[in-house]
N, C-alpha and C positions, 0 to 999 in steps of 0.2 A: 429263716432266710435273712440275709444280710444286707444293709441298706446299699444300692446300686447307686449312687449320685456323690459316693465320694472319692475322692481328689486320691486319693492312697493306692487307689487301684488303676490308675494311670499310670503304666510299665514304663518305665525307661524301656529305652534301644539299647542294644548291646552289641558292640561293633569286637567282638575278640581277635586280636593280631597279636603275633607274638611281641614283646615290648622292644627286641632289639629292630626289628622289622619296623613298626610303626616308630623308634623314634631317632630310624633313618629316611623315612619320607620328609620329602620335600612341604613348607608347610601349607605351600598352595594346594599338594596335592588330598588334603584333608578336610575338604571341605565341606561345613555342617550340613547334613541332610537335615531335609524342612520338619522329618519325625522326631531328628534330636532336637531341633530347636523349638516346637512344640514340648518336650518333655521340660525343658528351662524353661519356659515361658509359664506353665503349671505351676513346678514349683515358686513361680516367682507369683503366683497371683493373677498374670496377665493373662486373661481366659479368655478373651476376645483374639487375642493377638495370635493364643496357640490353637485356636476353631482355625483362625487362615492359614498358618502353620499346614495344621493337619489335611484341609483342603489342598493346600499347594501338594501335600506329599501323595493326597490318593489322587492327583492329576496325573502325576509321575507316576506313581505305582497303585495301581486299584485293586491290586491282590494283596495289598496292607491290612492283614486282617485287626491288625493291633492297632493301626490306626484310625480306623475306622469306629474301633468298641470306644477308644478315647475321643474323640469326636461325636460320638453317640452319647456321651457320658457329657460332656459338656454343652451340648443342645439341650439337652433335657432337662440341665440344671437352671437355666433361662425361659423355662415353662414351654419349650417346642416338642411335648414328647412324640406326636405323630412323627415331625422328622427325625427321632429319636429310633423309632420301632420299626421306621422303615428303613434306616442302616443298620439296625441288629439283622433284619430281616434278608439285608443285603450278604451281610456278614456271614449267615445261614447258608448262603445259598451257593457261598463259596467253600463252605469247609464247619463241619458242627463241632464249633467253637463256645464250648459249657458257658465261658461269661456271657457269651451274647444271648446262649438259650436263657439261660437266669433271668436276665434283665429283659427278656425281651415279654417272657411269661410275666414277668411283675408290673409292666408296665400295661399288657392287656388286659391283667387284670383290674387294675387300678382305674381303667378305662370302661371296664365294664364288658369287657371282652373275655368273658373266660371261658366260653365256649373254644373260642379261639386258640386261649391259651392251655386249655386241655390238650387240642390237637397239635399245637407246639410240642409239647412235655412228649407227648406219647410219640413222636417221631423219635425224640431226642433220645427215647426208650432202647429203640430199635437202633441209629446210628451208634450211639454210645452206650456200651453193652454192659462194659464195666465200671461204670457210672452209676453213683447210689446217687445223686440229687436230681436230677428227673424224678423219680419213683416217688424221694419223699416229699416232692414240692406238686406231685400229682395227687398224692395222701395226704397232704393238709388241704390242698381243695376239695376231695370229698368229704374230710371230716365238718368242713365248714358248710358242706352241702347236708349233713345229716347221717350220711352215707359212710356210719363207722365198720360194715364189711368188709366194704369197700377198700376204705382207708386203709385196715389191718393189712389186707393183701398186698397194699402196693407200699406198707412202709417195710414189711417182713420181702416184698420182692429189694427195696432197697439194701438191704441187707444181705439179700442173695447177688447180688450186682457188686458189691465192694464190702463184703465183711470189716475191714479195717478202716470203712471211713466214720468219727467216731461224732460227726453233726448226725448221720443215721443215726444212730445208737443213742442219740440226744433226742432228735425229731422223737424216734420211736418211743423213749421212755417219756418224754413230757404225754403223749398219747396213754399208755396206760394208766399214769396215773392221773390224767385228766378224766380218764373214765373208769378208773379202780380198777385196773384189768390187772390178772396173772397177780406178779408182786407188786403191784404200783408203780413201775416203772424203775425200781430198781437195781437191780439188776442189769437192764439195758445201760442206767444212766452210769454207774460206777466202773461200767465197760468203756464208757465215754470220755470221762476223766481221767482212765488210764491212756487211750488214745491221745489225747487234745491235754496235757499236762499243765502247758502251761495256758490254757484257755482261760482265763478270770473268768468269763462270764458263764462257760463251763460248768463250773464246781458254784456260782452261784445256782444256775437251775437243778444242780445235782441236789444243792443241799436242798430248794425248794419240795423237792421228788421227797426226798427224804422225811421232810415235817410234814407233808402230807402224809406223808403212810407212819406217822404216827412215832417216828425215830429221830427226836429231837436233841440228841446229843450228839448222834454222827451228822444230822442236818449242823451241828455246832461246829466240828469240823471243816465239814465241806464248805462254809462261808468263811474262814478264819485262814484253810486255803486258799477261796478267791482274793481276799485282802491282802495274802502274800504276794499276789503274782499281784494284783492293783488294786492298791487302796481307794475303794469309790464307796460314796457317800450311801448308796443306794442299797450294798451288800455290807454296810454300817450299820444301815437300820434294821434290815434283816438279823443283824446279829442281835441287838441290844434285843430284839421283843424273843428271840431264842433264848436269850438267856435270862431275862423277865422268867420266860415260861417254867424253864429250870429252877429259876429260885435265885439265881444267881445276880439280888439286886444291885448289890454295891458296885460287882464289875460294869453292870448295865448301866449305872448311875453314873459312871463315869465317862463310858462313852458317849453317849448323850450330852457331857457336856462340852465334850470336845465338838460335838457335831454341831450343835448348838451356837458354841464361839464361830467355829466356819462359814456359819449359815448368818450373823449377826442379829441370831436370836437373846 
């Protein structure tokens, strides 16, 4: 699951008028709704300014469901998560809205609520049919409960729910090979990477899957991949102790020192 408290997943508004149309209006008659000026106020930093923003606009309109999740995302980043969980909750109740389930389960979780956030997910089951994240964010709570039956059923239902979504086919293969199941997980995972291409962090846990199950020259690969799509320090290290293992000291010997200078080792 992906961390819910950042700034990136706050949606612009999107006002679409034809160009010849909008730039024959009058310039009075364009005036910034409190949603778009909330979104400039985000990206400018000013978080305090775009919470009243966002307030002014779900005065005005309370069926702002996007206004609302960015609002919920901004409380919560100032440690208010209860009024954080009660506008997802709000947000729910007007239309099942995946970001606001996402966040709304991590949040009760976090809280210690996961009782609670069970029966979130499992709505979210039933509203959103062809929705794989419900299932596998239900199947990493059982797995952490003990409960790898369990889990198997609701990471294979996530799969049955969106075959082509390829965080499934990730969830599911980090699960086998976290517990040696079937191939090790790969299989799911290289199904994942062809989905999700350019995921960097993708093809890092691919190649993870892969040195696990013992295939340390395609796990060589599938990191050399994520360093194409983004060079990070984390799937550096991963590489150099892969290619230690291979034999391969002098290339290792060299990244390391590059990582080394970075780090003002």
């Amino acid at each position: 699951m992906y961390p819910h408290t950042n700034n990136s997943r706050l949606s612009a508004f999107a006002l679409i008028l034809p160009l010849a149309l909008l730039a024959s209006l009058p310039r009075e008659t364009r005036a910034e709704t409190p949603f778009q000026a909330s979104q400039k106020f985000i990206e400018s930093g000013q978080s305090t300014e775009a919470r009243r923003s966002l307030e002014s606009e779900l005065r005005m309109r309370p069926d702002n469901i996007q206004a609302r999740y960015n609002l919920a995302i901004l409380v919560e980043q100032i440690g208010h998560q209860s009024d954080a969980i009660s506008l997802y909750k709000e947000n729910l109740a007007i239309a099942w809205h995946l970001p606001s389930l996402v966040n709304l389960a991590s949040l009760l979780q976090a809280s210690g609520k996961t009782s609670e956030a069970v029966q979130w997910l499992e709505k979210g089951t039933e509203k959103l049919r062809r929705e794989a994240t419900p299932w596998y964010l239900l199947a990493a709570i059982s797995e952490k409960q003990n409960n790898r039956i369990r889990a198997a059923k609701q990471y294979r239902r996530a799969l049955k729910a969106d075959p082509l979504n390829g965080f499934a086919h990730l969830h599911y293969a980090s699960f086998q090979s976290r517990n040696k199941l079937a191939d090790h997980g790969v299989k799911h995972g290289e199904r994942a990477t062809k989905l999700l291409p350019t995921c960097a962090p993708c093809w890092r846990k691919y190649g993870d899957i892969l040195q696990a199950a013992g295939r340390a020259q395609e796990a060589l690969a599938a990191y050399q991949r994520s360093l194409a799509v983004d060079p990070d320090n984390k799937t550096r290290l991963k590489l150099v102790s892969t290619l230690r293992l291979l034999g391969y000291n002098t290339r290792a010997d060299q990244i390391q020192r590059g990582l080394d200078l970075n780090t003002g080792k």
